[in-house]
N, C-alpha and C positions, 0 to 999 in steps of 0.2 A: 351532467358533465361538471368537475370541477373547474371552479374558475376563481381561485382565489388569488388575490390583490397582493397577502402576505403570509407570509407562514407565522403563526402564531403562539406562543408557549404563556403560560401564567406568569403576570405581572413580577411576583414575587419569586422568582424563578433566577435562579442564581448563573442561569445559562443567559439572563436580560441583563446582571451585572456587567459595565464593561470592561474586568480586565478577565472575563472569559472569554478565549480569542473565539470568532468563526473564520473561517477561508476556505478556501480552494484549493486542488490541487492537481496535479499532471506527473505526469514522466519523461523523462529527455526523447528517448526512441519513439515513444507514444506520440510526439507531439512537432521534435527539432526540425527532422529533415537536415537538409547541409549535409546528407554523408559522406558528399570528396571531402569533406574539411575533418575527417575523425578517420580511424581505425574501425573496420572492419568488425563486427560484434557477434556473438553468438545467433543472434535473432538474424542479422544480415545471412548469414547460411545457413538459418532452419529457413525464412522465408524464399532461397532458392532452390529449397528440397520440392521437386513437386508432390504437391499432397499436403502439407502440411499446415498451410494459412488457406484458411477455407475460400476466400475468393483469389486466392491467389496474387495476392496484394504484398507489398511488402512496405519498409517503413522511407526510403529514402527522399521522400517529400513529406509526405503526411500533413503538419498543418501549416509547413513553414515558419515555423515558432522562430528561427535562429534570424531568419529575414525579417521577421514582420514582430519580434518580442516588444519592440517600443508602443505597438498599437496593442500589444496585448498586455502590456502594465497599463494603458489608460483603462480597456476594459475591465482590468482586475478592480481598478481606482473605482472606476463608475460604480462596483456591487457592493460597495463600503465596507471590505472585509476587513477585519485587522490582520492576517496574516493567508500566504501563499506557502504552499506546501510544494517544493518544484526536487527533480533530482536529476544529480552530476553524471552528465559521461564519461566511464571514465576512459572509453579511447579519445574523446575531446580534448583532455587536455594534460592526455598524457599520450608520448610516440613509446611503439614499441619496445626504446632502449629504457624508459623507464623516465626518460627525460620530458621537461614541460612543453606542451604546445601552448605558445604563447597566445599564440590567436585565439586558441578555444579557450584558455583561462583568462580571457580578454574580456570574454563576451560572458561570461559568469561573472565576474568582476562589476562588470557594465551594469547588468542588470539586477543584482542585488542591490548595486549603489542608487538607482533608479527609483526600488523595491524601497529604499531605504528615505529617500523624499518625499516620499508619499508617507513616509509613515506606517509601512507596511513591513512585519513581523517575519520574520524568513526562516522557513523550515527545509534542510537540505537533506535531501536524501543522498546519500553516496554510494550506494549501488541497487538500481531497480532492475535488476536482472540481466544489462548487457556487458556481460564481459568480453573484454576484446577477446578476438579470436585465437590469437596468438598465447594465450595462455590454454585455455581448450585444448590447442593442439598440444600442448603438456600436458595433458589431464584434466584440465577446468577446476572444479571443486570437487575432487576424488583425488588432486595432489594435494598436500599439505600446504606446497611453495605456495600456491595461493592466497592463501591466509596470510603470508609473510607481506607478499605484494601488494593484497589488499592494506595491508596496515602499513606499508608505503605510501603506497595511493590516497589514501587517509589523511597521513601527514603532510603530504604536499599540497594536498586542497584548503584542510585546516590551515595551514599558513598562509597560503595565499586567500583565502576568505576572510580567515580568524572572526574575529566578534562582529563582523557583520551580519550572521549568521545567529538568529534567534537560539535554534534548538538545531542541533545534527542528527540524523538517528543512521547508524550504519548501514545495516539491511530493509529492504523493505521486503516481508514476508519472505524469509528463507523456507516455510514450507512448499511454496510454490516452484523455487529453486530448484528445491532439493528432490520434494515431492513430486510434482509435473515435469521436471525438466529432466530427471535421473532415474526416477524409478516407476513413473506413469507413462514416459513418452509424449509425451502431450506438447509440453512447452518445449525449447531451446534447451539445452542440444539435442533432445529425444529420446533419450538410454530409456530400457525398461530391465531394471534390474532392483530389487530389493536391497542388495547390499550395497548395489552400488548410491541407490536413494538413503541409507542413513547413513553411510560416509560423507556424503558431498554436507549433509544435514551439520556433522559433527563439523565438518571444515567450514561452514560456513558459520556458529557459530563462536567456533574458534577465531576466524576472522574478526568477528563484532568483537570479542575480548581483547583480542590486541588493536587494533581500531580503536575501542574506547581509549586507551592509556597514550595514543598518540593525538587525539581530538582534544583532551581534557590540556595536553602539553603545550601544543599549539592556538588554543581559544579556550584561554580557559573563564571567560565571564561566559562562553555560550552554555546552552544543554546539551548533554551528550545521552541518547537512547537507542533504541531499536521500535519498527514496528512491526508489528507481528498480524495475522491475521487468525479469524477465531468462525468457524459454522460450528454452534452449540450441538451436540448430540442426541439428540432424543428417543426412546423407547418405543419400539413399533406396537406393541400393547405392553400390558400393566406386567406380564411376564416377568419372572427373573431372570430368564435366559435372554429377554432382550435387552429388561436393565442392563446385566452385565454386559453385551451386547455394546451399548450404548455408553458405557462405562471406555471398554476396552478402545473403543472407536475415540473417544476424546484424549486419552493417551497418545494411541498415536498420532493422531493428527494433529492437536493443538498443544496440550502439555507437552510434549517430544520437546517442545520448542522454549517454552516457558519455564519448567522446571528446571532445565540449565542454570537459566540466568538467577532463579530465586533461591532454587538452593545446590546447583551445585551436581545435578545427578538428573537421568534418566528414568521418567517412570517405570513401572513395575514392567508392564507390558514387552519391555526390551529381554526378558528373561523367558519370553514365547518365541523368539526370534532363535531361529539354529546360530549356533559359534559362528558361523563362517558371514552372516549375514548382520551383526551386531558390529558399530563402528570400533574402531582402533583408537583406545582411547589410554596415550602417551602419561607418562604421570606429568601432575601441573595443569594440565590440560583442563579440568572444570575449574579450579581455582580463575584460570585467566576469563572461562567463558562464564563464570560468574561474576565478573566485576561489577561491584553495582552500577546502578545506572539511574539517572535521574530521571525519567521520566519511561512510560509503556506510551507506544501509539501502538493501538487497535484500529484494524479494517474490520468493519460487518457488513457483510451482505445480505446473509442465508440461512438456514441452519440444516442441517441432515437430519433423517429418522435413520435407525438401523434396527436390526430382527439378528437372531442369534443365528451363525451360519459362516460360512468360510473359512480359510487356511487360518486368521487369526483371529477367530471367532466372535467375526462380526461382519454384515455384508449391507448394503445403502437400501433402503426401499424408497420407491418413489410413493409420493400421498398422492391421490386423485382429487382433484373438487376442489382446490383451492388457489389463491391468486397467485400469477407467476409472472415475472420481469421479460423481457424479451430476450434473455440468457437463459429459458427456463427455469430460472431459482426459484424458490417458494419466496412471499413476500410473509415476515412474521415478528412486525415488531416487538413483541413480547418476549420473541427467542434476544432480543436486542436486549431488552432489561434482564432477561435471565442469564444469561453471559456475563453482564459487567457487573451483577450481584453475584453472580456464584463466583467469578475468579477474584474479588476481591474478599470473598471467603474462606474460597483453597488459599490464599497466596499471601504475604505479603509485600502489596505491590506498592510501587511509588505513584507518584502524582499520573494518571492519565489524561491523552491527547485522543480524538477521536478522530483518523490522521484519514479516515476513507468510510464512506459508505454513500449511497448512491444505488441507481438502478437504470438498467439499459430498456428504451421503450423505442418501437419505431417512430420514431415522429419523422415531420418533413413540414416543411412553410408549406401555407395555402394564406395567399393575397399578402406575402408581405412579412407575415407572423406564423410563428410556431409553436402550437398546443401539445403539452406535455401534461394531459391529467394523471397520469397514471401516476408519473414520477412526482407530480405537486402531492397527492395522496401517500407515496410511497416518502419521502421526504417527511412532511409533516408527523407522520405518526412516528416516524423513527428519533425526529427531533423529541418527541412528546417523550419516545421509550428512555433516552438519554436522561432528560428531565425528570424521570420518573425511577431511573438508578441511581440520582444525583440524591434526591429525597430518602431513600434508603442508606444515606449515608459512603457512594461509592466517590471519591477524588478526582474528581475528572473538570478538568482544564481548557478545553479545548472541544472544536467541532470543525472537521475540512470535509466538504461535498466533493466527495469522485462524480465528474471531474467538471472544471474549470469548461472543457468544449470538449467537442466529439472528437477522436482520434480515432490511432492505430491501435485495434482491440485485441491484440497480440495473435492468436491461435484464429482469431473471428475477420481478423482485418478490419474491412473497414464498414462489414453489414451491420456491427452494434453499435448503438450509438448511447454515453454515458452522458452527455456531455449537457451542464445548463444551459452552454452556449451553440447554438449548432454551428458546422463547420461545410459548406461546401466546398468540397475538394475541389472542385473545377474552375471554384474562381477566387477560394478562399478568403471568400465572404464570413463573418459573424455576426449570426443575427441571435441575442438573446432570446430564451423560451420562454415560457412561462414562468418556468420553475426560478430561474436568474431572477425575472424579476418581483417572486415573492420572497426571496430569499432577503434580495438588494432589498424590498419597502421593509422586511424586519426587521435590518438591521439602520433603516433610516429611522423607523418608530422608536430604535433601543436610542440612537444617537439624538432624537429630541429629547428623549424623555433625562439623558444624561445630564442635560443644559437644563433645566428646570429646575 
């Protein structure tokens, strides 16, 4: 059983420098609770679709963050991170009419000022998937208006945040959006239509482009980015039908998303897509969604195999015989180094932040305490593979552990648990894991060794 003390990386390791940030991170819906005090969101009406959140949970307590955030900046404080990766509702602190809720921009306000005593670095995310509903009922991200409104919403946050605000990143993972939630059915709002999944893609994109140019207006000492997420592709055997395979599979699912922003256009693969299914794409329109951008945040969790086979000739195999998260992912750090070396090869990318990566284990206390070997093993190596893209020369900045505590595991509810910190919902209690506090002794090791 592992039982390690601290997670550990090579002395000379540019990830033990300290202005490499490490932190934490959560999501508003995942975590706030308070829903009489906001709007109404997307995730609020897939969670009273029955069927759809596997225990049939929904998010309007969850971990009590909006009540109890004072006791969860001391806990942040305790793991000595230099930065919190946290994101804005935006029915919180914005009403329907498009006007401020003061109360919820109160309480963002509060706690980044908090965030900000401590010395503690702030990464805001502006939209993690819940959009009030009331736009939805317009269309969601299959209208364009949305994009206008998000770049609203944008503005009015950036002002009221402004430079308190480390780094902003617009989206976090618009594949999940677009992809799970429009054209897999999976997430919020549940469409399953292909066209309708790379239009919402294209408008969501669109969105971050006008977003950047009202972030940068409004705070302009912060960072303004996107984070994006990445399952590397890999070849079911040495075949060229599954290379290609594995080729066509990373187009659509990770470049779709990336390509925009670096140059401006949609991989090849959108030329397999029938007319009717290929987004509407306005002239101006990649000029905006290419605006550069100062920094990439990458999510890694997983990676996919694919074999040559289906409508766009490529289909998932599952591997047998190897290690899996309690989300079924494969666990493959390697696919971790090979990700962040091969996209700083396709691409020319800016400075990266590694804004999530983490892994769901059952744990639960026994006497007190909570053992997490799986995730201390699943963490370390992943730290290592980071360390190990860094050394090949890849730009990366930063490390935030998914997540900070256990939450609302969107589509899973509340049976997966991410979390360093566990969360008993029943009395919303925090009791650190394991993994918390190999984390916290690393970054105590890095902070003596700083003073030396």
């Amino acid at each position: 059983m592992t039982t390690l003390s601290h997670f550990t990386l090579p002395g000379d390791s540019v990830m033990m420098q300290k202005d490499f940030l490490f932190g934490v991170a959560t999501a508003s819906f995942q975590i706030e609770g308070d829903a009489e005090h906001r709007q109404p969101c997307i995730w609020d009406t897939f969670c009273d679709t029955p069927g759809k959140i596997a225990d049939g949970s929904n998010g309007q307590v969850a971990c009590d963050h909006v009540k109890l955030w004072r006791d969860d900046v001391d806990l942040i404080a305790s793991l000595g991170v230099d930065a919190y990766r946290l994101s804005i509702s935006w029915g919180r602190v914005l009403h329907p009419d498009g006007s401020v809720n003061q109360r919820g921009m109160d309480f963002y306000i509060n706690l980044l000022d908090e965030l900000g005593r401590r010395g503690i670095n702030v990464f805001v995310t502006l939209y993690h998937w819940d959009l009030p509903q009331h736009l939805e009922d317009k269309g969601g991200w299959l209208n364009r208006d949305t994009a206008v409104a998000f770049a609203n919403y944008a503005a009015i946050v950036a002002n009221a945040l402004g430079n308190r605000v480390y780094a902003y990143s617009t989206l976090n993972e618009p594949f999940c959006s677009a992809f799970l939630g429009y054209e897999a059915g999976i997430h919020a709002p549940g469409h399953k239509s292909r066209q309708q999944g790379r239009t919402a893609a294209h408008n969501l994109l669109l969105a971050h482009g006008m977003a950047m140019t009202e972030i940068r207006r409004e705070a302009p000492e912060a960072k303004a980015g996107i984070v994006l997420n990445f399952s590397p592709a890999y070849p079911y055997t040495s075949s060229a039908g599954d290379a290609n395979a594995a080729r066509l599979a990373h187009e659509y699912h990770n470049t779709w998303y990336l390509m925009p922003l670096m140059e401006g256009r949609y991989p090849d693969i959108i030329n397999q897509l029938e007319p009717h299914e290929r987004p509407v794409v306005e002239p101006g329109d990649m000029d905006i969604i290419s605006t550069p951008i100062d920094y990439l945040g990458i999510n890694y969790y997983t990676r996919n195999v694919y074999r040559a086979g289906g409508p766009l000739g490529f289909e998932e195999v599952r591997i047998d015989n190897v290690p899996r998260t309690a989300m079924d992912w494969e666990i493959c750090p390697q696919a971790f180094t090979d990700l962040l070396t091969g996209l700083a090869q396709e691409f020319n990318l800016p400075p990266i932040y590694i804004t999530e990566n983490g892994a769901a284990e059952d744990d639960a206390p026994f006497n007190g305490t909570v053992h997490d070997p799986m995730r201390l093993d699943y963490l370390q190596s992943h730290l290592l593979a980071v360390h190990q893209a860094i050394e090949r020369g890849v730009d990366i900045k930063g490390y935030f552990a998914w997540s900070l505590m256990d939450n609302f595991e969107w589509a899973e509810g509340y049976r997966k648990r991410f979390g360093l910190v566990y969360v008993d919902y029943g009395t919303q209690q925090r009791i650190l894991k394991s993994s918390a506090k190999a984390y916290q002794g690393m970054l105590a090791i890095r902070q003596e060794a700083s003073q030396q």
